[in-house]
N, CA, C and O atoms as a printed pandas DataFrame, in Angstrom:
     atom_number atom_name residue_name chain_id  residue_number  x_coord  y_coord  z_coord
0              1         N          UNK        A               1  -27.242   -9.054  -40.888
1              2        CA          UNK        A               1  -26.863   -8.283  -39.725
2              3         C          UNK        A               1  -25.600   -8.881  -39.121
3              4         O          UNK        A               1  -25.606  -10.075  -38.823
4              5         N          UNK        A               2  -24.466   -8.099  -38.910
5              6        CA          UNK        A               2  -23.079   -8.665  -37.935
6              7         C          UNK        A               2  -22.977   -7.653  -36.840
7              8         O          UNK        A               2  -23.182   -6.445  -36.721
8              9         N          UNK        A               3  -22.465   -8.913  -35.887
9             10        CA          UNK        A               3  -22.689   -8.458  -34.826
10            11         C          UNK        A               3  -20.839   -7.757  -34.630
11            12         O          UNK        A               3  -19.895   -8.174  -35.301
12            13         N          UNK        A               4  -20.740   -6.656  -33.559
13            14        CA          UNK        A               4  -19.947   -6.332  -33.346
14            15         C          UNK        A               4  -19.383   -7.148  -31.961
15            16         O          UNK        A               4  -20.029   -7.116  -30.914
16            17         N          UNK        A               5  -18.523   -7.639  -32.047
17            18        CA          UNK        A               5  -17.890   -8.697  -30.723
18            19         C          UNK        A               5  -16.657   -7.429  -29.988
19            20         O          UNK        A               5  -16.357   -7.521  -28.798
20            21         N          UNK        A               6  -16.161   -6.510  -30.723
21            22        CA          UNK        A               6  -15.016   -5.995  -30.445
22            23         C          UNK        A               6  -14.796   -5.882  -28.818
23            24         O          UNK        A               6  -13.757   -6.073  -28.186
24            25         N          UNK        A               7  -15.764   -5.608  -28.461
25            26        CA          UNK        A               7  -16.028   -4.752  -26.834
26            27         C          UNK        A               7  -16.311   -5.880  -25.819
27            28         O          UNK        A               7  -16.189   -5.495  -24.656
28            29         N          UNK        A               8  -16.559   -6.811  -25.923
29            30        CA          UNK        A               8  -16.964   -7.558  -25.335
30            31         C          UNK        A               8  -16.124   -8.693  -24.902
31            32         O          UNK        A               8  -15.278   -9.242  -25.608
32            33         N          UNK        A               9  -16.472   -9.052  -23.487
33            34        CA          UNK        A               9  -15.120   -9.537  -22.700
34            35         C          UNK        A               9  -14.759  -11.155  -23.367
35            36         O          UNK        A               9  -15.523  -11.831  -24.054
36            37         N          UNK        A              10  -13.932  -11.367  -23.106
37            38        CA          UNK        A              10  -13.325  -12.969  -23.525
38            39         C          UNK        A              10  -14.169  -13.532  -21.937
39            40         O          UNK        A              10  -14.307  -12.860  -20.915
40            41         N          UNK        A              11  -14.691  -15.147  -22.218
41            42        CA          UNK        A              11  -15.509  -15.525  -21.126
42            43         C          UNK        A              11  -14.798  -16.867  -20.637
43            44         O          UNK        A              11  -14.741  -17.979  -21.162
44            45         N          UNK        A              12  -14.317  -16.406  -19.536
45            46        CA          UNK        A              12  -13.462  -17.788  -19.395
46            47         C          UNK        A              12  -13.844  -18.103  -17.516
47            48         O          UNK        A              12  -14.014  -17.382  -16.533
48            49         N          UNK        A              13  -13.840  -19.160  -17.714
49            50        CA          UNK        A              13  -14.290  -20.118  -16.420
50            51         C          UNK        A              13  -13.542  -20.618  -15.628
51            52         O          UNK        A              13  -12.930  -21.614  -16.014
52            53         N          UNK        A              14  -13.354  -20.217  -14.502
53            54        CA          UNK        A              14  -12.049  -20.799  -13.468
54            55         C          UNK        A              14  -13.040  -21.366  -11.923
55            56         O          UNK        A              14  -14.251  -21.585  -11.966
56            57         N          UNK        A              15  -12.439  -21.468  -11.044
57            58        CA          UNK        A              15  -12.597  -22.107   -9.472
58            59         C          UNK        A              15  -11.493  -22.002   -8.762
59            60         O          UNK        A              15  -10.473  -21.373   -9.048
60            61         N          UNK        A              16  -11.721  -22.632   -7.836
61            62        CA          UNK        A              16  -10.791  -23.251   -6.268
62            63         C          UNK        A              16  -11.873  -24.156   -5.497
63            64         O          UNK        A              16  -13.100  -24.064   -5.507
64            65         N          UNK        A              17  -11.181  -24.898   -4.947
65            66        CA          UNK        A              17  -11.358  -25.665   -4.065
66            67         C          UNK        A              17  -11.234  -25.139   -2.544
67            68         O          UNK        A              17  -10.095  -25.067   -2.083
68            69         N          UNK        A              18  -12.348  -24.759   -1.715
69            70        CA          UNK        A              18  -12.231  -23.924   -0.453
70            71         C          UNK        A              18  -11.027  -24.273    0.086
71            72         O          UNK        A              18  -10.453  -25.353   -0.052
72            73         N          UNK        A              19  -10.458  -22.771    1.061
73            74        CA          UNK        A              19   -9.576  -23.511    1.188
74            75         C          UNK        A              19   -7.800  -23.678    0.896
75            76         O          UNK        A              19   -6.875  -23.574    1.701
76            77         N          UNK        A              20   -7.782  -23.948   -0.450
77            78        CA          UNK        A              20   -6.429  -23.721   -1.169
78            79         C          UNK        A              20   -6.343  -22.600   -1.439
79            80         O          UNK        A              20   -7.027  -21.607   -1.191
80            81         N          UNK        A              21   -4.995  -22.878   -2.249
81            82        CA          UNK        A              21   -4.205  -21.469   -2.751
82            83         C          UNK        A              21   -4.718  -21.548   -4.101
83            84         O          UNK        A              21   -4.724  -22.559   -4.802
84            85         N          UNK        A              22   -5.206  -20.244   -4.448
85            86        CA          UNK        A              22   -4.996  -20.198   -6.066
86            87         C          UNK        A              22   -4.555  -19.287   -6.525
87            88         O          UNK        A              22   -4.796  -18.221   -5.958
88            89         N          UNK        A              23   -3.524  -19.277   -8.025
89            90        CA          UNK        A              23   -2.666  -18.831   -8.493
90            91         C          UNK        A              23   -2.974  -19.007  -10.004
91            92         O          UNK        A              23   -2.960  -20.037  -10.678
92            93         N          UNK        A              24   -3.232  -17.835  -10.327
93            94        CA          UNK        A              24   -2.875  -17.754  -12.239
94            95         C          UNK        A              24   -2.548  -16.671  -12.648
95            96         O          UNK        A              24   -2.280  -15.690  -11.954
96            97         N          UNK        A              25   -2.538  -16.760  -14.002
97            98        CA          UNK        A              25   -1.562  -15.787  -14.597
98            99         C          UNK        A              25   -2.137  -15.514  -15.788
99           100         O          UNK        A              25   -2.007  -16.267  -16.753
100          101         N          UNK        A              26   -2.860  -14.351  -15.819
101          102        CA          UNK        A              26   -3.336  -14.206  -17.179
102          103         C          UNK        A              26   -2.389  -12.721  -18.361
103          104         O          UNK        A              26   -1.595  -11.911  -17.884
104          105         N          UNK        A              27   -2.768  -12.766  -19.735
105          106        CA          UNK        A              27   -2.593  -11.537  -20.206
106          107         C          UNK        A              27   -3.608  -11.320  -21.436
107          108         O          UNK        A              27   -4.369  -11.981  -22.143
108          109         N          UNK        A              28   -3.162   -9.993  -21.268
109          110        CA          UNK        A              28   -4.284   -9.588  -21.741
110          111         C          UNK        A              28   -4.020   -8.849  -23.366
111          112         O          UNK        A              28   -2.852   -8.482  -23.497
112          113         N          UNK        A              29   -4.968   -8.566  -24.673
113          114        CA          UNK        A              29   -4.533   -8.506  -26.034
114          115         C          UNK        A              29   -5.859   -7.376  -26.078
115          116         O          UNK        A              29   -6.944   -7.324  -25.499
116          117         N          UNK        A              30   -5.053   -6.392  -27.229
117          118        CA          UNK        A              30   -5.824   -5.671  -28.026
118          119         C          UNK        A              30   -5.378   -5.170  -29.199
119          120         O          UNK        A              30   -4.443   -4.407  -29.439
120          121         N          UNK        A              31   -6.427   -5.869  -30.122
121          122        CA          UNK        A              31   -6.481   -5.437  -31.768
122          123         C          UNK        A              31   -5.107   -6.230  -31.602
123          124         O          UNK        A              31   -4.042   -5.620  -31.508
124          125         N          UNK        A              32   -5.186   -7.614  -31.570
125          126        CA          UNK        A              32   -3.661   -8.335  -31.468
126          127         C          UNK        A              32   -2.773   -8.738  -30.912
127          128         O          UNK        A              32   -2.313   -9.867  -30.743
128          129         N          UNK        A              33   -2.425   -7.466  -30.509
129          130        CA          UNK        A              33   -1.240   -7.531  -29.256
130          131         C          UNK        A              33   -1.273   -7.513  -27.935
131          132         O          UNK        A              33   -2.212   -7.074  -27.271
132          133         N          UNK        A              34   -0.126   -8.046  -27.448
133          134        CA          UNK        A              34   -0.152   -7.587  -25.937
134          135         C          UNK        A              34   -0.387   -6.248  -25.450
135          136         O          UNK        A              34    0.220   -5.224  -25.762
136          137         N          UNK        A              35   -1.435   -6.403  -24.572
137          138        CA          UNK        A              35   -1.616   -5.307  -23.787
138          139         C          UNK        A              35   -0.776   -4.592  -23.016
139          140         O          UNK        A              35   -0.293   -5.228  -22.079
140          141         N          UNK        A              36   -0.371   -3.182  -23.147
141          142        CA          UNK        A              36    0.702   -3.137  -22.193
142          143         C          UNK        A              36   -0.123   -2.317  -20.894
143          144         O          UNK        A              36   -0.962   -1.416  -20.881
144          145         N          UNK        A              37    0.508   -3.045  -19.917
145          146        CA          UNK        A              37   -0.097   -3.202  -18.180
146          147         C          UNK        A              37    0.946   -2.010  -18.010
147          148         O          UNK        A              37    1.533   -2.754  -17.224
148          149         N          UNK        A              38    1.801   -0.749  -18.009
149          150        CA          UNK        A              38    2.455   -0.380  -17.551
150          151         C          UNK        A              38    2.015    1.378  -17.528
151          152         O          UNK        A              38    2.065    2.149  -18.487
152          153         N          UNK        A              39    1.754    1.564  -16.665
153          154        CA          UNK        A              39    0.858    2.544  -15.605
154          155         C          UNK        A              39   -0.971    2.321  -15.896
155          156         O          UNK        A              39   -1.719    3.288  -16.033
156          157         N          UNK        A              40   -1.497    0.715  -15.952
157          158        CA          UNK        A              40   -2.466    0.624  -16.121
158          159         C          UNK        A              40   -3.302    0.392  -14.656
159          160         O          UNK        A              40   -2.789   -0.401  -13.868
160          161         N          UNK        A              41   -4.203    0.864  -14.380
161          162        CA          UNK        A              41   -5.201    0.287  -13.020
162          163         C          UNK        A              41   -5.765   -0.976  -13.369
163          164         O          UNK        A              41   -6.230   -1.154  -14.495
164          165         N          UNK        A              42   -5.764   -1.974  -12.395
165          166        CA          UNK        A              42   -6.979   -3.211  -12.874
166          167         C          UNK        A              42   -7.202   -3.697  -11.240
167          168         O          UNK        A              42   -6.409   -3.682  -10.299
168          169         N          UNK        A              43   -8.443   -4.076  -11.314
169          170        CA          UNK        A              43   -9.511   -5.116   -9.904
170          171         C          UNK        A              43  -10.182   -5.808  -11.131
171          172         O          UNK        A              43  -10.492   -5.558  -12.296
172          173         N          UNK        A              44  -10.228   -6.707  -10.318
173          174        CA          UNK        A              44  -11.020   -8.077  -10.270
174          175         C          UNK        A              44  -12.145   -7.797   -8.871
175          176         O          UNK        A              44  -11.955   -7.236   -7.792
176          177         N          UNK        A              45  -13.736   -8.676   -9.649
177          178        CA          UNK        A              45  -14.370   -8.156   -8.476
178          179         C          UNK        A              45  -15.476   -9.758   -8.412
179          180         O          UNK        A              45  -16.304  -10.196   -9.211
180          181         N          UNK        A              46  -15.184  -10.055   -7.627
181          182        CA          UNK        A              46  -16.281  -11.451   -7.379
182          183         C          UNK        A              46  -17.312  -11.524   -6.940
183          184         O          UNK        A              46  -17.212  -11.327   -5.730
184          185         N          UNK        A              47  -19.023  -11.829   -7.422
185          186        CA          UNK        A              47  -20.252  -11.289   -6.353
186          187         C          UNK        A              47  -20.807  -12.642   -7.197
187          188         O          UNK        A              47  -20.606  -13.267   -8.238
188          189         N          UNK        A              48  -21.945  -12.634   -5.564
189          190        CA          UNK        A              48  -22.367  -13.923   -6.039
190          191         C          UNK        A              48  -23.947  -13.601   -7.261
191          192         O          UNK        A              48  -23.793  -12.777   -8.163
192          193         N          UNK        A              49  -24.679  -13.991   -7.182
193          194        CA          UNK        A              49  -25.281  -13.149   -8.991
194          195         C          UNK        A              49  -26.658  -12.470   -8.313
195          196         O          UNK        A              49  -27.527  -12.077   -9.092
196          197         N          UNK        A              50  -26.861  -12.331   -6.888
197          198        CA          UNK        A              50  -27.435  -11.084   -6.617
198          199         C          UNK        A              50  -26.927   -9.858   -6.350
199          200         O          UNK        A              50  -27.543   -8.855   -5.990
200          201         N          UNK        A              51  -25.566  -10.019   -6.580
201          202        CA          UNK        A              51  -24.485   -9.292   -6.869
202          203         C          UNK        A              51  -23.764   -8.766   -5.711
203          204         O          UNK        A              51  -22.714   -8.209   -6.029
204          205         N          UNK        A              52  -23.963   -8.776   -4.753
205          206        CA          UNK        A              52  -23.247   -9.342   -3.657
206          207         C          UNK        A              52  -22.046   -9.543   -3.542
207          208         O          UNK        A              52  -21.715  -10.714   -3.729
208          209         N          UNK        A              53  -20.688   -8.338   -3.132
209          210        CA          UNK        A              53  -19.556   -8.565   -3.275
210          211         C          UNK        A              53  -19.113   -9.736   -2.527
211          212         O          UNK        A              53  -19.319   -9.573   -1.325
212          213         N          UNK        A              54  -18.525  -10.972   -2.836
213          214        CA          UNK        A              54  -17.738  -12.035   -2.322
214          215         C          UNK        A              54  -16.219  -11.359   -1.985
215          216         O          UNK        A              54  -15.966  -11.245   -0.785
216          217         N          UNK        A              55  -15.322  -10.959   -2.823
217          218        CA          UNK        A              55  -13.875  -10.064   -2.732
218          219         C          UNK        A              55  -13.730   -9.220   -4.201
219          220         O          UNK        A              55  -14.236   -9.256   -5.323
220          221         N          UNK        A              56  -12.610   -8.363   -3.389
221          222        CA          UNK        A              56  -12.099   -7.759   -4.540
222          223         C          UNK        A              56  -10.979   -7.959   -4.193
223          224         O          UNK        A              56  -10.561   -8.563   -3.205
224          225         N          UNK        A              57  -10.176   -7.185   -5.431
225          226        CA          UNK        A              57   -9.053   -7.743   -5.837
226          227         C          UNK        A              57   -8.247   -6.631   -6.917
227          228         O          UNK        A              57   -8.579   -6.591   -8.102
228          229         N          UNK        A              58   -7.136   -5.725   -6.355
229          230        CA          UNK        A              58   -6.235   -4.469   -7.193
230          231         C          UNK        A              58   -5.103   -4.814   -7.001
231          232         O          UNK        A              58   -4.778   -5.730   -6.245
232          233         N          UNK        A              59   -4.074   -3.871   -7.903
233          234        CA          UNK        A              59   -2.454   -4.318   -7.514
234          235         C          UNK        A              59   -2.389   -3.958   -6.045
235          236         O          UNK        A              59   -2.973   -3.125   -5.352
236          237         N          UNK        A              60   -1.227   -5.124   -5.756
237          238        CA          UNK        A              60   -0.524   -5.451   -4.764
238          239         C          UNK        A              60   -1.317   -5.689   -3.559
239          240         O          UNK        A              60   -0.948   -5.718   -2.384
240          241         N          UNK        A              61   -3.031   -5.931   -4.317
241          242        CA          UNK        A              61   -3.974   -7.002   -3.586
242          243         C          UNK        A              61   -4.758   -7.433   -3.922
243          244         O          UNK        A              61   -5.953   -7.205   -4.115
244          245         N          UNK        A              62   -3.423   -8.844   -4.122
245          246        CA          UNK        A              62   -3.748   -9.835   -4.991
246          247         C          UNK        A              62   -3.872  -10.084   -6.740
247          248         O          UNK        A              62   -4.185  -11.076   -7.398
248          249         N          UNK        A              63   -3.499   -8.790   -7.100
249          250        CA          UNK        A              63   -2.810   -8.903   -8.535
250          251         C          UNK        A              63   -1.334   -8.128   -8.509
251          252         O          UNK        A              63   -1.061   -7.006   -8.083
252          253         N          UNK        A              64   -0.515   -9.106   -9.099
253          254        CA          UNK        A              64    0.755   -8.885   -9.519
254          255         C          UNK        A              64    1.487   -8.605  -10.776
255          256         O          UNK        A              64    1.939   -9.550  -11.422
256          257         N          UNK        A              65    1.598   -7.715  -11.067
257          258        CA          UNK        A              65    1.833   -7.012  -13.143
258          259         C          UNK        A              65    3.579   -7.166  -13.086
259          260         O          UNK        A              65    4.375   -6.513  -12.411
260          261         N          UNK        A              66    3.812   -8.196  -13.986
261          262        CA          UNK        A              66    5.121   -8.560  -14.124
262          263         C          UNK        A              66    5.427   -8.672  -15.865
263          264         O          UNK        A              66    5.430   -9.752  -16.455
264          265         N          UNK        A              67    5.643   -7.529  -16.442
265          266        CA          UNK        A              67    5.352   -6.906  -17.898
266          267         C          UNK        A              67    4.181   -6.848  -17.876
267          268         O          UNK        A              67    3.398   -6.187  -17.195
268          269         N          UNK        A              68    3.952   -8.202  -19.332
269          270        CA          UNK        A              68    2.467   -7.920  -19.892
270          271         C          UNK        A              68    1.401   -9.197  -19.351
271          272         O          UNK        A              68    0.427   -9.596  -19.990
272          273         N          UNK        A              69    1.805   -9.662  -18.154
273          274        CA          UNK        A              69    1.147  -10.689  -17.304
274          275         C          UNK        A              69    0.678  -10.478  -15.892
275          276         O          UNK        A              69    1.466  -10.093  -15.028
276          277         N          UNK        A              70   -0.243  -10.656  -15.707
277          278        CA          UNK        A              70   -0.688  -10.782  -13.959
278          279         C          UNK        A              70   -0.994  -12.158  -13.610
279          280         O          UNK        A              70   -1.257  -13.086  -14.375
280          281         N          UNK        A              71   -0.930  -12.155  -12.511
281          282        CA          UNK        A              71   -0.776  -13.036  -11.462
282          283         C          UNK        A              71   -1.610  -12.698  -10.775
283          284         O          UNK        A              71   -1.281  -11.859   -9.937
284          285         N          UNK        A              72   -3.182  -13.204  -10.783
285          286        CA          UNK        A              72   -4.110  -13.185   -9.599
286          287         C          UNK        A              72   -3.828  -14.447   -8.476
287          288         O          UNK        A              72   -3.689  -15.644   -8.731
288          289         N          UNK        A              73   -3.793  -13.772   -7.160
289          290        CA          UNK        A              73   -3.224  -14.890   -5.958
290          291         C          UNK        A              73   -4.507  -14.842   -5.067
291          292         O          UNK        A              73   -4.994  -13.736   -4.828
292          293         N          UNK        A              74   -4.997  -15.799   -4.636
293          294        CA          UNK        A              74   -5.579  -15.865   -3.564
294          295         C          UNK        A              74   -4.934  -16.451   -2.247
295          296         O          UNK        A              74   -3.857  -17.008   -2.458
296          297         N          UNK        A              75   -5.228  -16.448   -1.341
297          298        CA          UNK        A              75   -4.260  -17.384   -0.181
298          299         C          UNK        A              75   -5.528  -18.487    0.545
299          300         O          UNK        A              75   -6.751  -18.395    0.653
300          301         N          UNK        A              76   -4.890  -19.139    0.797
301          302        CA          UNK        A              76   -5.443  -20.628    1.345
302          303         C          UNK        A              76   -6.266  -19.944    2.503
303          304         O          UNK        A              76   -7.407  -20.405    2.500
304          305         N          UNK        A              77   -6.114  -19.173    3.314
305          306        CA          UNK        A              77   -7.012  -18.837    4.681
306          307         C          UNK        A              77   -7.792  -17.600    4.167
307          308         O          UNK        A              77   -8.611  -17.182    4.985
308          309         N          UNK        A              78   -7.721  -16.889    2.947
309          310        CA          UNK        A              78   -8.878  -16.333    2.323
310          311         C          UNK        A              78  -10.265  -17.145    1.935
311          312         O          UNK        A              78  -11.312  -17.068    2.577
312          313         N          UNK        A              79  -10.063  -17.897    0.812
313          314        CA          UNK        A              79  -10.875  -19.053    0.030
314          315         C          UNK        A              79  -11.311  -19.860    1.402
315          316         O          UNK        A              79  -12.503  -20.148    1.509
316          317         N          UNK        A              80  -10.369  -20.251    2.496
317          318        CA          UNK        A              80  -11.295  -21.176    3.806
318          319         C          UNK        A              80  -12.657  -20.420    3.923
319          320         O          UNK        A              80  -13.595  -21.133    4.278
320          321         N          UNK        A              81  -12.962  -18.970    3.665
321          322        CA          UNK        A              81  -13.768  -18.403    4.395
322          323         C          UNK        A              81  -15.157  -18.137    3.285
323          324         O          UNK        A              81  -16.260  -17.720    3.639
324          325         N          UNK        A              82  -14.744  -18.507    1.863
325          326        CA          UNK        A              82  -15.914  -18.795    1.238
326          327         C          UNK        A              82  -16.659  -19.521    1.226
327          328         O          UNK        A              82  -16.306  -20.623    1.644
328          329         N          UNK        A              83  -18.173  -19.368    0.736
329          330        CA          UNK        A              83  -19.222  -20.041    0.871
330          331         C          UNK        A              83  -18.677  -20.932   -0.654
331          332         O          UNK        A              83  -18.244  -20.413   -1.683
332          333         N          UNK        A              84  -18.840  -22.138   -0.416
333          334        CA          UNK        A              84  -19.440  -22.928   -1.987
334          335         C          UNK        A              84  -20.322  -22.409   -2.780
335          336         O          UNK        A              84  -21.414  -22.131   -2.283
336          337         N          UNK        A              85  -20.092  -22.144   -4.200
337          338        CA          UNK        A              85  -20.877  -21.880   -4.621
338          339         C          UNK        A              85  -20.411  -21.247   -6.004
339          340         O          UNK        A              85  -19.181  -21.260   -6.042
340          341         N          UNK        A              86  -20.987  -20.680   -7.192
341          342        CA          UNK        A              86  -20.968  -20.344   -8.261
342          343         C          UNK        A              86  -21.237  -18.772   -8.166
343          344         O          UNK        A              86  -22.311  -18.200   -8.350
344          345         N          UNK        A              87  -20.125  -18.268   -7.866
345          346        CA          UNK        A              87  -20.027  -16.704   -8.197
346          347         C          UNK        A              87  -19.390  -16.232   -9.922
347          348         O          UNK        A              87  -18.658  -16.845  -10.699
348          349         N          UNK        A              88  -20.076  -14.868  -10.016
349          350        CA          UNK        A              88  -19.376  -13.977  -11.317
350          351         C          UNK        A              88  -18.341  -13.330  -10.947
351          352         O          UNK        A              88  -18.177  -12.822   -9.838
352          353         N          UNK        A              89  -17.435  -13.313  -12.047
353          354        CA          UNK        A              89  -16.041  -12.271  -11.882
354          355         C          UNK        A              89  -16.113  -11.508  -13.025
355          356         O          UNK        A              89  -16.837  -11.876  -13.950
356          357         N          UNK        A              90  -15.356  -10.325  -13.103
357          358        CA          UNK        A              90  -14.717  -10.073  -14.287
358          359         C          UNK        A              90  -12.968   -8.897  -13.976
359          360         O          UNK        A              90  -12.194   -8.600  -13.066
360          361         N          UNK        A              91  -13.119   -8.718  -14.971
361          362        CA          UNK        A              91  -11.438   -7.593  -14.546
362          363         C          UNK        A              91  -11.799   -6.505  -15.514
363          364         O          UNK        A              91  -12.445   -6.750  -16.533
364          365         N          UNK        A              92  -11.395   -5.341  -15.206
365          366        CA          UNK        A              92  -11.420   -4.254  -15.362
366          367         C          UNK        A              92  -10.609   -3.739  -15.344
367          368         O          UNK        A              92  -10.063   -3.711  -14.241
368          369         N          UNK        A              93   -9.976   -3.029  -16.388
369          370        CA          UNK        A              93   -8.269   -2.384  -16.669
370          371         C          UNK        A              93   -8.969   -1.202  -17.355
371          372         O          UNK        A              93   -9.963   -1.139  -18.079
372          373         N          UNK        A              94   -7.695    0.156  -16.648
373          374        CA          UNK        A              94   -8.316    1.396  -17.233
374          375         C          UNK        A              94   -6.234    1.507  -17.838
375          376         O          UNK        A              94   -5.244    1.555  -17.107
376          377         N          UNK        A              95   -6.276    1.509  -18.694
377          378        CA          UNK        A              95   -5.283    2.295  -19.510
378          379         C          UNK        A              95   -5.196    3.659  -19.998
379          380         O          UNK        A              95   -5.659    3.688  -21.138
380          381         N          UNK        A              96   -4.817    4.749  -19.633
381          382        CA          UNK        A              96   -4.795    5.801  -19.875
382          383         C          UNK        A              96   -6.006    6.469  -19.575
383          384         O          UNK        A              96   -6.259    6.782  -18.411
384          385         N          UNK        A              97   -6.934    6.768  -20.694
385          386        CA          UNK        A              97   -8.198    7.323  -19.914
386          387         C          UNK        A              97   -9.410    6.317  -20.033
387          388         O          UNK        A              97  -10.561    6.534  -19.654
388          389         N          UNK        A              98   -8.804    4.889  -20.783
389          390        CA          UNK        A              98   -9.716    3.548  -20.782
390          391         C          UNK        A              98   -9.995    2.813  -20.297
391          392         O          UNK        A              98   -9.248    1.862  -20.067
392          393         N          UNK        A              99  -11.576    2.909  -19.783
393          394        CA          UNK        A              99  -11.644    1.574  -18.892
394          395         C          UNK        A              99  -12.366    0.109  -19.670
395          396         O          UNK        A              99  -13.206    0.147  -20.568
396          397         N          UNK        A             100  -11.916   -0.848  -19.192
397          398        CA          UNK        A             100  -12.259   -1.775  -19.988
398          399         C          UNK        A             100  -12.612   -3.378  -20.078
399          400         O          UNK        A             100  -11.736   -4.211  -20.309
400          401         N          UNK        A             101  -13.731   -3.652  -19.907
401          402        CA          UNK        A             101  -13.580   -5.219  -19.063
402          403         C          UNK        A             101  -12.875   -6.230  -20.172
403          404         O          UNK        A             101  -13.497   -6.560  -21.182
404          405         N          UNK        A             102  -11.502   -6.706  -19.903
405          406        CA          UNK        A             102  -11.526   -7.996  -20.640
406          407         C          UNK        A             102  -11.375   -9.520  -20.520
407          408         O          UNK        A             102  -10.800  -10.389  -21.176
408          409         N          UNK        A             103  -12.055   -9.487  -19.520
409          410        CA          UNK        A             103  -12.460  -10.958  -19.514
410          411         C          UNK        A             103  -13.451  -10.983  -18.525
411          412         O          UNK        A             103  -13.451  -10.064  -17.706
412          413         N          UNK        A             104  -14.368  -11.944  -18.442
413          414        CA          UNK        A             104  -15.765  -12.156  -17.246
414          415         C          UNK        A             104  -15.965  -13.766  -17.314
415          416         O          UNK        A             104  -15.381  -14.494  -18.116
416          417         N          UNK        A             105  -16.741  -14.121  -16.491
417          418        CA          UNK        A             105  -16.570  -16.283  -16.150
418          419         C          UNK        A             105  -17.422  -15.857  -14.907
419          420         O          UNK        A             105  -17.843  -14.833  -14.370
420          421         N          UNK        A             106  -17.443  -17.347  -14.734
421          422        CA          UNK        A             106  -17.872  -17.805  -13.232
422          423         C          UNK        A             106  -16.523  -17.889  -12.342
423          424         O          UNK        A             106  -15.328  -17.878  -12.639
424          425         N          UNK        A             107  -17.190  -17.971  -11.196
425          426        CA          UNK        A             107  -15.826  -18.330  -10.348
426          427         C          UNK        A             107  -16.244  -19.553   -9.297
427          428         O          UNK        A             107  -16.783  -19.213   -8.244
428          429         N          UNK        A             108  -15.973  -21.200   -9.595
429          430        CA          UNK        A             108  -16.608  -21.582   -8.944
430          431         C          UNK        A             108  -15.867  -22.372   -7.212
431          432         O          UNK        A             108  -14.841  -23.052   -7.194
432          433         N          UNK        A             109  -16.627  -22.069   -6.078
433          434        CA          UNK        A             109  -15.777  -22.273   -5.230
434          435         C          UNK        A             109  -17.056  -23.132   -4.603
435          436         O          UNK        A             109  -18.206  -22.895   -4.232
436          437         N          UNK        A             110  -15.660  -24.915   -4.769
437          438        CA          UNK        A             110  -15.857  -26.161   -4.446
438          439         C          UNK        A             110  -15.450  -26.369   -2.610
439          440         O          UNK        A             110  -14.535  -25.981   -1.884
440          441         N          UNK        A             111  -16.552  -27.096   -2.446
441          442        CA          UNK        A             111  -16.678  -28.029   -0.767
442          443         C          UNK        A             111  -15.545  -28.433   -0.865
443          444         O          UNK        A             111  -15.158  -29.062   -1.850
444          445         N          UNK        A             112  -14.525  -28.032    0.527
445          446        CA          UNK        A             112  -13.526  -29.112    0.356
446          447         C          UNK        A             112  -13.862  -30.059    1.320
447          448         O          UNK        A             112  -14.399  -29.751    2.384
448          449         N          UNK        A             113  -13.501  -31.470    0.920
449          450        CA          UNK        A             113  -13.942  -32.705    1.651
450          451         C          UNK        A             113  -13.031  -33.196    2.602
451          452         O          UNK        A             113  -13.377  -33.955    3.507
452          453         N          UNK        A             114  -11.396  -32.627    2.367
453          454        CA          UNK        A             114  -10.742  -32.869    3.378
454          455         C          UNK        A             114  -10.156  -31.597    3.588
455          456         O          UNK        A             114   -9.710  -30.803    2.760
456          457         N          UNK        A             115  -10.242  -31.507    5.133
457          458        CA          UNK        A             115  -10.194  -30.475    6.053
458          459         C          UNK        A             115   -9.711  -30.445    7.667
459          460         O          UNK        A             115   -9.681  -31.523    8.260
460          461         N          UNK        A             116   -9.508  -29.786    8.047
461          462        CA          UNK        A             116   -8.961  -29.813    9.100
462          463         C          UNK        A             116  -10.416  -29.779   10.240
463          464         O          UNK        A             116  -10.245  -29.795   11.459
């Protein structure tokens, strides 16, 4: 028996530290190549695993499509206002008439110890 993986998101694991800024930059591939982001929709959606929206997240809040790369931003006085703790994410891009999760993780948001 083989399993079909095709559909299924890449699982990758990120954080912040309450608090800070966070900034990355992901892109995204299909059947190979770069994905092209250009008239594509995408959110990012964070809940903690009773599923419980923590934030969301669409262009020009808080994702930035610069070609075939985004830039998820959080800001430092957003993240102050999270709880610690081990939330799920994933992203969701609809290309044409496709919607499509490719990638899902934890999102884990660390105590900060120094603080104001």
């Amino acid at each position: 028996m083989q399993t079909n993986n095709a559909y299924v998101p890449a699982i990758y694991n990120t954080g912040i530290v309450r608090g800070d800024y966070y900034s990355e930059v992901f892109t995204f591939t299909a059947e190979g190549e770069a994905l092209s982001l250009e008239n594509a929709t995408m959110r990012v959606q964070v809940r903690d695993r009773s599923g419980r929206l923590l934030d969301e997240f669409t262009q020009d809040d808080g994702l930035t499509v610069d070609g075939n790369e985004v830039n998820w931003v959080i800001a430092s006085a957003t993240t102050a206002e999270y709880t610690p703790d081990t939330y799920i994410y994933d992203w969701e891009i609809t290309t044409s008439d496709q919607t499509r999760t490719y990638v899902a993780g934890t999102f884990q948001v660390l105590k900060d110890i120094t603080y104001a």
